[in-house]
C-alpha positions as CSV (number, residue, x, y, z in Angstrom):
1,X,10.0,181.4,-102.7
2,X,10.3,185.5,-103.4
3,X,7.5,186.1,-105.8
4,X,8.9,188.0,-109.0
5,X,8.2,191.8,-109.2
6,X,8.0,194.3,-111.8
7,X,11.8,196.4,-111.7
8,X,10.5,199.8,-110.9
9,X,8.7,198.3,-108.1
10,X,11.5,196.5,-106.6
11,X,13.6,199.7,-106.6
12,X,11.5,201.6,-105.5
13,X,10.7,199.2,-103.0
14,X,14.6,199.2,-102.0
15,X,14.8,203.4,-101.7
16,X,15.9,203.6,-105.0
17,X,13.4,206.7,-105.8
18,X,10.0,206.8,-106.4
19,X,8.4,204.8,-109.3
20,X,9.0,207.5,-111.6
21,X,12.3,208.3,-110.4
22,X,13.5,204.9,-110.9
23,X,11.6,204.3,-114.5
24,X,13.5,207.2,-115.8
25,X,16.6,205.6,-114.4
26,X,16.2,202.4,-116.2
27,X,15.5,204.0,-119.5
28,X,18.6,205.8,-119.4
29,X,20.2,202.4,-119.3
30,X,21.8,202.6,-115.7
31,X,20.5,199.5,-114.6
32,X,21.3,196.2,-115.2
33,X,19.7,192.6,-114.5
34,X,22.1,189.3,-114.4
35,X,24.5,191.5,-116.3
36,X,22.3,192.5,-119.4
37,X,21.0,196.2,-119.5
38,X,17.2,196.8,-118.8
39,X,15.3,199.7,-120.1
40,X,11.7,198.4,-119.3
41,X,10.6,199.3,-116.2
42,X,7.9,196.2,-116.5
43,X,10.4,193.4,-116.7
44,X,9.8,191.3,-113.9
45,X,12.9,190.5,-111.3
46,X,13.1,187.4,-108.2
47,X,14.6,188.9,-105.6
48,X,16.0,185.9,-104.5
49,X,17.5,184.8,-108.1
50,X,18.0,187.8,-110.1
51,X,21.1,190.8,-109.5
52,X,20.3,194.0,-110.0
53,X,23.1,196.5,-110.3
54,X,21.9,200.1,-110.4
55,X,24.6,202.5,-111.1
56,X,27.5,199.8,-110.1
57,X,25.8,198.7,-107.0
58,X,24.0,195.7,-106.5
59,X,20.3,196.2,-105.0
60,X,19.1,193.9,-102.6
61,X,15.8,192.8,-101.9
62,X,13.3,195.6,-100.2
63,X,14.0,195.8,-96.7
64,X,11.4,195.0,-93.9
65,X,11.0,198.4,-92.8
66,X,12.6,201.7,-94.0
67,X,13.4,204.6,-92.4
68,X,13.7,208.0,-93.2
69,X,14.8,211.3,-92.1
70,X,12.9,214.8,-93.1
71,X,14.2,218.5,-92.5
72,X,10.4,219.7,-92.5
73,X,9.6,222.6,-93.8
74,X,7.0,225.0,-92.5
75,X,3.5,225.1,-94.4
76,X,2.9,221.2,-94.8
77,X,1.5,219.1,-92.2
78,X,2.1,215.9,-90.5
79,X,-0.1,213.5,-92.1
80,X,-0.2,210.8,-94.7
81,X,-2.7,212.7,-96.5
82,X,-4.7,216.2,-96.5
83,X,-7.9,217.3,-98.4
84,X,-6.2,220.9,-98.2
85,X,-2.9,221.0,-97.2
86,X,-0.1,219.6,-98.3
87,X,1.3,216.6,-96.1
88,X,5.0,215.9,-95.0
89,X,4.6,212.6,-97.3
90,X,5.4,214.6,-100.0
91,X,8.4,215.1,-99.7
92,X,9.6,211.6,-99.8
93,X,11.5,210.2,-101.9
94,X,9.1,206.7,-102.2
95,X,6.1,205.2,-103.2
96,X,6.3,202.4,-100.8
97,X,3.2,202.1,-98.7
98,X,2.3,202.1,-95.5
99,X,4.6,204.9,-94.9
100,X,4.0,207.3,-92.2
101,X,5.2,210.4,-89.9
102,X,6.3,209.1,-86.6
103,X,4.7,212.1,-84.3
104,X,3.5,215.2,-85.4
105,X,5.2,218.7,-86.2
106,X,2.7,222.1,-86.3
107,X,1.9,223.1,-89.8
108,X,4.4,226.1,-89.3
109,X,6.7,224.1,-87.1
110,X,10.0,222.8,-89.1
111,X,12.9,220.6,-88.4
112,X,13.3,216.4,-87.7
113,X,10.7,214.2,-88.9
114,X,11.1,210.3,-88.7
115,X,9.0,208.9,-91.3
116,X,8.9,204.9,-91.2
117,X,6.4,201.9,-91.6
118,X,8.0,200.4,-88.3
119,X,4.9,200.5,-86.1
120,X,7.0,199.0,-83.5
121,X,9.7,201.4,-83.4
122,X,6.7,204.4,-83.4
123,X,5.4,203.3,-80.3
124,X,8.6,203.3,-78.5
125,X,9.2,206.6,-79.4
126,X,6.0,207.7,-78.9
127,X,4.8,206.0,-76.0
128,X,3.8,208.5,-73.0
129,X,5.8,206.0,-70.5
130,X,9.1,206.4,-72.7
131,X,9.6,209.6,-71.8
132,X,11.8,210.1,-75.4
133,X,13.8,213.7,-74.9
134,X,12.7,215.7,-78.4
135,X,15.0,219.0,-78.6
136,X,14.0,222.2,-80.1
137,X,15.5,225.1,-81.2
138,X,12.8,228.2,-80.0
139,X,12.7,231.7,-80.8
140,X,10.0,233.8,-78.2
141,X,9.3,237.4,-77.7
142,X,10.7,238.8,-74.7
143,X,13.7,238.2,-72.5
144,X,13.7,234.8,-70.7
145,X,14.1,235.3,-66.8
146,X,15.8,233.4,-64.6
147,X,12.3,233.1,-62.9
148,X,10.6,231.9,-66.1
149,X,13.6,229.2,-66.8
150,X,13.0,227.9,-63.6
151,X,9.6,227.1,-63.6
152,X,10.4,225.6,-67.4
153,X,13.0,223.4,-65.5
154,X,10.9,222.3,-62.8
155,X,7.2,221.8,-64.8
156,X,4.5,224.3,-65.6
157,X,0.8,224.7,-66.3
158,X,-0.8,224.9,-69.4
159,X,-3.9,223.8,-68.5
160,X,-3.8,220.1,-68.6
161,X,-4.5,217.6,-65.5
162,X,-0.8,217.8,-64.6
163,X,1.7,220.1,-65.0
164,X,4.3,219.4,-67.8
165,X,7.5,217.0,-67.0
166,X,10.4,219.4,-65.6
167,X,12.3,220.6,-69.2
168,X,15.9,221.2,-69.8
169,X,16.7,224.9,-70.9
170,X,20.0,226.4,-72.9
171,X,19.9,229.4,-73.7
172,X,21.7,230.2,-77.2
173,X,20.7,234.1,-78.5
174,X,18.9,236.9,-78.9
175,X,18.4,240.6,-79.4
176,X,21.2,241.4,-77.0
177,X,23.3,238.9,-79.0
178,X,22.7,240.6,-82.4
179,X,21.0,239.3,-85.7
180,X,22.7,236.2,-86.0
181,X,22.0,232.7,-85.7
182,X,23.9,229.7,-86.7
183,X,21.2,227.1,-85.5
184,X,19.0,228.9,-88.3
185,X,21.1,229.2,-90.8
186,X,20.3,232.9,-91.1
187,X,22.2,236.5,-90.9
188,X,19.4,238.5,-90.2
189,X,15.4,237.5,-90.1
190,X,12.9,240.9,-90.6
191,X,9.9,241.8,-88.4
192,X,11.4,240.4,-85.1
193,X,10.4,242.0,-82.3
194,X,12.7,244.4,-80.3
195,X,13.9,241.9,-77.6
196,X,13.7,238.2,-78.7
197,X,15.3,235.0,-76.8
198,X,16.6,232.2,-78.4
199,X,16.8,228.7,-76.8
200,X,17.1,225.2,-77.0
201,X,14.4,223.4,-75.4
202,X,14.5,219.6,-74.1
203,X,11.1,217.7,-73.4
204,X,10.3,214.6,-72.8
205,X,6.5,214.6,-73.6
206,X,4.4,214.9,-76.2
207,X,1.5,217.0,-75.4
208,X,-0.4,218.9,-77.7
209,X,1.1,221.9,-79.1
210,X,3.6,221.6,-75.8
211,X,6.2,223.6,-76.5
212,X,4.2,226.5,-77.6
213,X,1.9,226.4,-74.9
214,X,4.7,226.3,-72.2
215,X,6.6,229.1,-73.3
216,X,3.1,231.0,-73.4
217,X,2.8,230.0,-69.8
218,X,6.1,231.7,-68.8
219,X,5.1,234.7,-70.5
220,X,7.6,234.2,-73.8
221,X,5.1,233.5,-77.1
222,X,7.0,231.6,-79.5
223,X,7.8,233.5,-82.7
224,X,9.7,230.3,-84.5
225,X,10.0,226.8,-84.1
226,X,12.3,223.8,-85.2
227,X,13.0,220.7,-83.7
228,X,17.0,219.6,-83.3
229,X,16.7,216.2,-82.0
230,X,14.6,213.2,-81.0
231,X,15.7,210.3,-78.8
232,X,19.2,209.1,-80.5
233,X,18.4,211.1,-83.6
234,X,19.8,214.9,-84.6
235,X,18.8,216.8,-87.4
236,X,22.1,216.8,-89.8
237,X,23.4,220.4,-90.4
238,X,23.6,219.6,-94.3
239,X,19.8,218.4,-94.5
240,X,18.5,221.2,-96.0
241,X,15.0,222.3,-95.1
242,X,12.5,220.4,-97.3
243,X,15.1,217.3,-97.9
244,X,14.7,214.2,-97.1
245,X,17.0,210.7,-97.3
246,X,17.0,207.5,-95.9
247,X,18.9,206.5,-92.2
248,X,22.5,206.4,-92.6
249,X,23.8,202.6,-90.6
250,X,25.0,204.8,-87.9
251,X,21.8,206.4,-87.4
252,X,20.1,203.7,-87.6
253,X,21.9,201.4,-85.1
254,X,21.2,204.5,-82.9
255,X,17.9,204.6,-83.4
256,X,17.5,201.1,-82.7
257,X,20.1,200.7,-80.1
């Protein structure tokens, strides 16, 4: 038998918001329990017995697991929590515990960030023997040679055992192309350097810092970086940066597929 919870909890619990998100919601009336409005967040609910109906839709119980999806912004860092930084965590849109980032992102590094409390599903993204592709859109200084792609594409050295995993390269910009960049979003960024490349770079490790430190090996310091993709997942053009929402079904049969 389900034990009974408080109301804010259990939406909360159910992506509804955050605890104050969803109080506020239920003191404006817009929820309702067996049919009769509630406007105390403290009235206790069984999941299994009760219906609540938030906004027209009925809430079911909290799921297992949840899963979200974060356009990253730069300036906050991967963790659950930071004595001087401010962490990825808040930015979304729950109180559930147990929550965390699923891989980490550089503090000035932006773009697709799972966040779940599937430990499972974490490993198997994130397990070295996976080989999960992660996508990012670069920006580096200099023109990218036909010489330097290659050695991208067949693995480099940046100063590690072994040399990285052979990458997949695409080249999508730069100076030669003009100022703009749809991946971005932008029309025209200041203080870029006089000849600039812009690419799309597949890996399928995890290294420290990787991406930055193989485009320094070629010769091509990156000046900006966001990631596009990882595994099944792709960063939704109208995720704006510093959003975040729960899986869509699609994604998630994806994801789990």
């Amino acid at each position: 038998m389900a034990k009974a919870v408080r109301l804010d909890k259990f939406l909360a619990d159910a992506g509804k918001g955050t605890r104050s998100e969803v109080k506020k919601i239920i003191q404006k009336g817009q929820v309702q329990v067996n049919g009769v409005p509630a406007k105390k967040p403290e009235i206790k609910v069984d999941p299994e017995k009760d219906v609540v109906v938030l906004s027209g839709e009925t809430v079911g119980a909290a799921p297992e697991f949840v899963y979200y999806l974060l356009n990253k912004p730069a300036g906050c860092v991967s963790a659950t929590e930071d004595r001087n930084d401010r962490t990825v965590m808040e930015y979304v849109p729950s109180d559930r515990k147990g929550l965390f980032p699923v891989g980490r992102l550089d503090k000035d590094t932006e773009g697709l960030l799972l966040i779940t409390d599937d430990g499972m599903l974490a490993h198997e993204l994130l397990a070295p023997g996976k080989h999960v592709d992660k996508t990012y859109f670069v920006r580096v200084e200099g023109m990218l040679t036909v010489e330097n792609i290659h050695n991208l594409e067949t693995g480099v050295d940046i100063g590690e055992e072994k040399m990285t995993m052979p990458a997949k390269v695409e080249i999508v910009g730069g100076s030669w192309e003009g100022a703009g960049d749809s991946q971005s979003g932008r029309v025209r960024i200041e203080n870029l350097p006089e000849v600039y490349t812009e690419l799309h770079l597949t890996i399928h490790e995890g290294k420290f810092h990787q991406v930055k430190r193989m485009m320094a090996a070629v010769g091509n310091p990156v000046i900006y970086l966001k990631r596009i993709s990882m595994g099944p997942l792709t960063l939704p053009d109208n995720l704006k940066k510093g959003e975040c929402r729960l899986l869509t079904e699609e994604e998630l049969l994806r994801l789990k597929g």
